[in-house]
N, C-alpha and C positions, 0 to 999 in steps of 0.2 A: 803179666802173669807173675813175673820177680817180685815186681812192687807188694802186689797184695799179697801171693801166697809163702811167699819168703821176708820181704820187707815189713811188713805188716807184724808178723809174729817178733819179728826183734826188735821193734818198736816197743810193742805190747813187754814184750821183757825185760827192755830200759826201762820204762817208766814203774813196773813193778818190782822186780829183783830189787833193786836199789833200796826199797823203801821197805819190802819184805827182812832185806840182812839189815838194816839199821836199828830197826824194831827190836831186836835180838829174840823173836819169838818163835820162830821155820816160818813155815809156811811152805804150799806147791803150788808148782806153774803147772799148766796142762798144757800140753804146744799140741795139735790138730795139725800131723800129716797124713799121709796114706800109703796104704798096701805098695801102691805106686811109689813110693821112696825106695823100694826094693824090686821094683817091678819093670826094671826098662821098656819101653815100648817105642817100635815105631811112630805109629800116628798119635803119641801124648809126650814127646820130647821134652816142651817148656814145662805141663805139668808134672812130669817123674822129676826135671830138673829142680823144680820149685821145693818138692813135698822133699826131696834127697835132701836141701839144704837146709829145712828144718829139722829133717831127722839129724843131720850130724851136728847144728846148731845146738839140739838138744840135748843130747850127749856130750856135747863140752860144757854147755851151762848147768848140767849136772854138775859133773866135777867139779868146775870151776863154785858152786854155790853149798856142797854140799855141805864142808866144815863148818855154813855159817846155819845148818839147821832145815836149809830151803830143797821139799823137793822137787824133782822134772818129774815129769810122767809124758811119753810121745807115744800120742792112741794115731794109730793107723787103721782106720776104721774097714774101708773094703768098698764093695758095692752096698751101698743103701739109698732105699726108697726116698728120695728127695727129688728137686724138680732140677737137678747139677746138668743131668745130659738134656734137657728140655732147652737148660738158656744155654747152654756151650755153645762156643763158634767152633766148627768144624772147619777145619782150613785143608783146602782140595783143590784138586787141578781144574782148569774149567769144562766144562763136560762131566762134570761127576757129582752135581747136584741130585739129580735123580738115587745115587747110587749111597751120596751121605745120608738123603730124606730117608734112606731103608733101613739101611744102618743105625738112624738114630732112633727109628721106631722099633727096633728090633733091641735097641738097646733099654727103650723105656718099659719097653715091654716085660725087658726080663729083672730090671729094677722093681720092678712093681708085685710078680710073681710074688719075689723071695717073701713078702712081708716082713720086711726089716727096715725098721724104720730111725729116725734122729734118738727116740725113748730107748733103746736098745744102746743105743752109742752113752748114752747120757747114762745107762746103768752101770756100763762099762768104766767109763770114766770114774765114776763114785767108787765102783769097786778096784779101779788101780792106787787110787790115790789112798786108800785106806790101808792097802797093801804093800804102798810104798814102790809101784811096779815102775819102772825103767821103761820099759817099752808094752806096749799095750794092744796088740791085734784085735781085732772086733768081730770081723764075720770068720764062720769056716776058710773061706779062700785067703782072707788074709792073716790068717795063721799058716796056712797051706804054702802061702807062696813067703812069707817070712820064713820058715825051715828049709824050703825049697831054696832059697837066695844065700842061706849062710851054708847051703851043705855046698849046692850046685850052682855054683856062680855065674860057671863057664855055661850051661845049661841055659841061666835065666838069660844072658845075652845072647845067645844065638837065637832062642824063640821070638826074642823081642827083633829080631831081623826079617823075620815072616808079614808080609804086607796082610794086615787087617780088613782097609778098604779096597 
């Protein structure tokens, strides 16, 4: 989970920052975390821990690039329509297979409802980056739970204490 959704993005950053500040011409990174970097959760541990440390990765390599012209933008997109909870591994006690198979159809069900789909995220994206936006929420919820987590901190972690499964 580290590897790809944290490792991966500051890979992605060495090999371009570098070449972006030498250019001496800006240029923006777009770093892909989630609602989840501010959203503690029980049963999603590794990934809030993952998407967390790209969101604060991004916010120092802000800082850190900005003098040279270069800028961050971290879109936290939310729930959207992609096939994420289809291939997820759910990690459960034994005997609760019947109970995650519910769960996960319960949750595709309601990714599919919103009609929100990757075009929406990618509209998003365009419009931070022209905006020069810092941080970038994408659905209703994850605007919702981004104000929610900087008013009510103490809030978002006791809810995230609540067992899901």
């Amino acid at each position: 989970m580290l590897d790809v959704n944290f490792a991966g993005v500051v890979n992605g950053c060495r090999a371009f920052a570098r070449r972006l500040v030498e250019r001496g011409t800006g240029g923006h990174i777009v770093n892909v975390a989630s609602a989840a970097a501010y959203t503690p959760s029980q049963s999603m541990n590794a990934y809030c821990t993952a998407k967390a440390a790209v969101y604060m990765f991004s916010d120092c390599l802000r800082a850190e690039l900005d003098s040279a012209g270069v800028g961050v933008t971290t879109i936290c997109p939310g729930v959207i329509d992609t096939n994420i909870v289809h291939t997820t591994r759910f990690d459960a006690p034994p005997g609760m297979a019947e109970r995650v198979a519910g769960r996960r159809a319960q949750l595709e069900k309601m990714f599919a409802v919103r009609h929100y789909g990757p075009d929406k995220v990618a509209q998003a994206i365009v419009s931070a980056v022209q905006k020069h936006k810092a941080i970038r929420p994408v659905t209703r919820e994850a605007y919702l739970l981004y104000g929610a987590s900087r008013l009510a901190r103490r809030r978002c972690a006791s809810t995230a204490r609540r067992r899901l499964l």
